[in-house]
C-alpha positions, -999 to +999 in steps of 0.1 A: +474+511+400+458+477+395+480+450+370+456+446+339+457+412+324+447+395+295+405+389+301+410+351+296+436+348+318+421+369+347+390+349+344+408+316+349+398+301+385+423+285+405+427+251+420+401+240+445+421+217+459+453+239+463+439+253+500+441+210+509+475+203+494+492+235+508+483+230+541+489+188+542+524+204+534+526+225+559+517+198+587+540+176+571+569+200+569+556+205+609+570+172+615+532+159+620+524+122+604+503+130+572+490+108+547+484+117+511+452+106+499+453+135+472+484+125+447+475+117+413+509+101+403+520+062+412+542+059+438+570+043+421+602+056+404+607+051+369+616+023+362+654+015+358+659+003+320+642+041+312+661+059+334+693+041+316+678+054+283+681+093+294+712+086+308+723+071+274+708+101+255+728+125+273+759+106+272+756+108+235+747+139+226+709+137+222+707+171+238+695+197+216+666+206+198+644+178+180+616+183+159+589+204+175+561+176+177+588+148+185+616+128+170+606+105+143+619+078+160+594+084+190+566+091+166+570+057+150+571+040+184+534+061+192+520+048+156+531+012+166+518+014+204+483+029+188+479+000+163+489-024+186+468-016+216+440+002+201+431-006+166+440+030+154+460+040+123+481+068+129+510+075+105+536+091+124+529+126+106+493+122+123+512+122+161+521+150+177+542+147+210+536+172+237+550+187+269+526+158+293+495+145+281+479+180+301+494+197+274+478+178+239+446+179+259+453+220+257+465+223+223+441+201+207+416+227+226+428+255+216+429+239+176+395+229+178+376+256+200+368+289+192+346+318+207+314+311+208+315+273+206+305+250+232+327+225+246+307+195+265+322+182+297+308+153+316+305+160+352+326+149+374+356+158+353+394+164+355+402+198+369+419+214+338+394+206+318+371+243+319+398+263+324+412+252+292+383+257+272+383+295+287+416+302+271+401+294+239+375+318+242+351+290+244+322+280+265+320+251+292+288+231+286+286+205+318+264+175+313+260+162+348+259+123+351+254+105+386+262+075+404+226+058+390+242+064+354+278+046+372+294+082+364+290+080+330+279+100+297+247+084+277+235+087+244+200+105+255+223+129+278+246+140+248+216+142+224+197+171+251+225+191+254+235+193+220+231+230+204+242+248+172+272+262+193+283+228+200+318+220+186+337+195+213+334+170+235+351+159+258+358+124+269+384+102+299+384+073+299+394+055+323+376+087+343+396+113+364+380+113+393+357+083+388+382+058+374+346+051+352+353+027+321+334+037+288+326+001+270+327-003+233+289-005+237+283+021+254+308+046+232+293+033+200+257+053+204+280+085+212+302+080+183+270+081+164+258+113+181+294+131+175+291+117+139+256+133+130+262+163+146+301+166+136+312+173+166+348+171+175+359+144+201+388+150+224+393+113+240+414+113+270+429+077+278+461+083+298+446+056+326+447+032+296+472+006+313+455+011+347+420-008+342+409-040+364+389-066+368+404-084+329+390-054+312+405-030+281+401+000+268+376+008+240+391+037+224+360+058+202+383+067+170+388+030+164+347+026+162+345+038+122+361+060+100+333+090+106+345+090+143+382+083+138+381+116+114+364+135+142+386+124+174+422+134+188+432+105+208+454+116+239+476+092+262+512+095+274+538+076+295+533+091+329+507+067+344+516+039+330+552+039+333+553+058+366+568+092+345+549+116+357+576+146+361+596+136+327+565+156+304+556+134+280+522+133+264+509+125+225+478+123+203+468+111+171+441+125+151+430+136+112+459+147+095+447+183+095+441+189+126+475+176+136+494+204+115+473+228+134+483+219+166+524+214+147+520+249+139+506+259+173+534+237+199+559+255+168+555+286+187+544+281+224+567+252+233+585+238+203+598+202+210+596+187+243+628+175+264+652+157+240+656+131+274+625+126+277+616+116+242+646+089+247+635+076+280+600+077+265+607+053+233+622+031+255+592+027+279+573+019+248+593-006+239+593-020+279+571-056+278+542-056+292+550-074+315+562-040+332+528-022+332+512-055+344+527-049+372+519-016+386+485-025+375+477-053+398+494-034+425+472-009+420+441-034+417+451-050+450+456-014+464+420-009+449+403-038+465+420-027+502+405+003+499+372-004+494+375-032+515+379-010+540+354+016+532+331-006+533+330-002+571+320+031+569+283+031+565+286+069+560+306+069+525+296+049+500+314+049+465+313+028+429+340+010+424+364+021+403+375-001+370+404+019+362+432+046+375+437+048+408+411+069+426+379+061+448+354+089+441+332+084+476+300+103+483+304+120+518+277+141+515+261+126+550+290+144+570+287+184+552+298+206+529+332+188+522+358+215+516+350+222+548+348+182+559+385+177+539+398+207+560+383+193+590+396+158+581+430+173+575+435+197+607+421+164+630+437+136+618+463+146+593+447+130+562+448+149+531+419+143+506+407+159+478+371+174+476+345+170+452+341+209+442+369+211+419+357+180+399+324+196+396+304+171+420+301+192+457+297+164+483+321+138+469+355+130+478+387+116+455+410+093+475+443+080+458+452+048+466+485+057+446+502+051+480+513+020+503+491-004+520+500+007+554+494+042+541+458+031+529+452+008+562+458+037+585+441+066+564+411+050+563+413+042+603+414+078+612+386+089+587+366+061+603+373+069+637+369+109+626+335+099+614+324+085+642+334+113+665+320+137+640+291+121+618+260+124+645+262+164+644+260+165+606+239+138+596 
């Protein structure tokens, strides 16, 4: 007799990419020499000081339950970090700290969206991002922007795609996969949009300390109080302080949205780790001197890899301003599950296709990995190419 589940959670579609990452560790596990082009986490540990700060917190006591959405102490820290690096006014009973920034990008769905309502994505987007708005009972509306528009969501796109259903949007910045960068010019005519219509704005920043070239972030709540009303501003400490498996994520937002999503984390999750939330106030308190860091390794890592792309007149790419991901068309060389599968089985590269992210015929490459690692993944997918790319093209 067949299992019958919940109708959202049947509906929910599985990782594209899961078929890629299962077999790169199965060749690896083989004893074959793979590289990882598909990891969306830096390569570093933690850094010392924070691990020092969960071993404190243990050593003291700080084990047991804290307030659901966070100790005060943390949510302080948050409301100091959001002043002090983006303009933004958030009381500490206006934060609410989650289980990963993943999960206050699902709560503040499931707050805002309902059935029937439209949620606007921007293609390419983050994986997650539609099968969270199915669990709300929601609708995916995907806005597609290209390469010509560098990736990115416009005023005139918004505007045509805007309906009576339309309650959300959705926004990353820096982009996962496109490592895009909104300006504050070119979020200001979208803030205006989102204003009119009041439509809600879920702004996903947790690339914030990863962005090149001497730029910042522009975060859209900090554009007028209209917007800053309408927008729940997510960002955690995995990227930037190399955390990614201690789960923790925050947002900020209006006051009463942020007791819905209290009462909602009250009964799913209640508060996350206690040792995180100490390891977490102390990498908010880290210099910046600490994120500086990773970030020009990961610019330097950046400019290798295109450098080195760039010899590949199949592929071509933007380049990235921020995270750590090169978004490359390979649509010259096939359909590319099939071309990362191909990729994979022939030269024991592991990359990420486009299909998952919503754009078929691109490609994300992490350059969240060494430069030897980068130097000799991009040899074989060169040489692959050039043993491979006459039959397709």
């Amino acid at each position: 007799m067949p299992v019958k589940l919940n109708k959202r959670i049947a509906q929910l579609v599985g990782s594209s990419t899961l078929a890629i990452t299962a077999r790169a560790k199965e060749l690896k596990a083989e004893g074959h020499d793979v590289i990882n082009f598909a990891g969306g986490e830096p390569d570093f540990d933690t850094p010392q000081s924070i691990k020092d700060a969960a071993n404190e917190a243990m050593a003291s006591g700080l084990t047991k339950y804290t307030p659901s959405i966070g100790t005060p102490q943390l949510r302080e820290a948050i409301s100091k970090k959001f002043k002090e690096d983006n303009n933004l006014d958030y009381v500490p009973n206006q934060i609410v700290v989650s289980c990963g920034a993943k999960h206050s990008v699902f709560n503040a769905i499931q707050v805002l969206a309902d059935e029937g309502d439209e949620v606007i994505i921007p293609t390419p987007y983050w994986v997650s991002y539609p099968e969270m708005v199915k669990l709300s009972g929601a609708t995916s509306k995907f806005v597609e922007t290209t390469a010509a528009t560098g990736f990115k969501l416009t005023k005139e796109l918004l505007e045509q795609n805007i309906t009576d259903k339309t309650r959300v949007l959705i926004l990353n910045s820096p982009s996962n996969p496109t490592g895009m960068l909104y300006t504050k010019e070119e979020l200001a005519p979208i803030a205006e949009i989102c204003v009119k219509h009041n439509i809600y704005v879920i702004s996903d920043e947790i690339y914030e300390k990863l962005i090149y070239d001497g730029q910042s972030l522009a975060s859209i709540a900090a554009l007028g109080k209209e917007i800053y009303d309408l927008t729940i501003t997510i960002n955690g400490v995995s990227k930037a302080y190399s955390m990614t498996g201690w789960r923790i994520g925050y947002c900020g937002g209006n006051a009463e949205i942020m007791a819905a999503m209290k009462k909602f984390q009250d009964h799913s999750t209640s508060n996350p780790t206690s040792i995180s939330q100490a390891a977490a106030l102390q990498a908010l308190g880290e210099p910046s001197t600490l994120t500086d860091s990773f970030r020009e390794k990961f610019e330097k890592r950046r400019d290798l890899i295109a450098s080195l792309i760039d010899d590949i007149p199949e592929i071509s790419y933007i380049k990235p301003q921020g995270a750590f991901y090169m978004f490359c068309d390979f649509s010259q060389l096939g359909e590319s599950m099939d071309v990362a599968k191909r990729i994979l089985d022939d030269t024991k590269v592991a990359i990420i296709p486009g299909e998952g992210f919503g754009a078929p015929g691109y490609m994300r490459l992490s350059f969240a990995t060494s430069d030897a690692h980068i130097t000799e993944g991009i040899k074989r997918i060169g040489d692959w190419i050039k043993q491979n790319a006459k039959v397709n093209v």
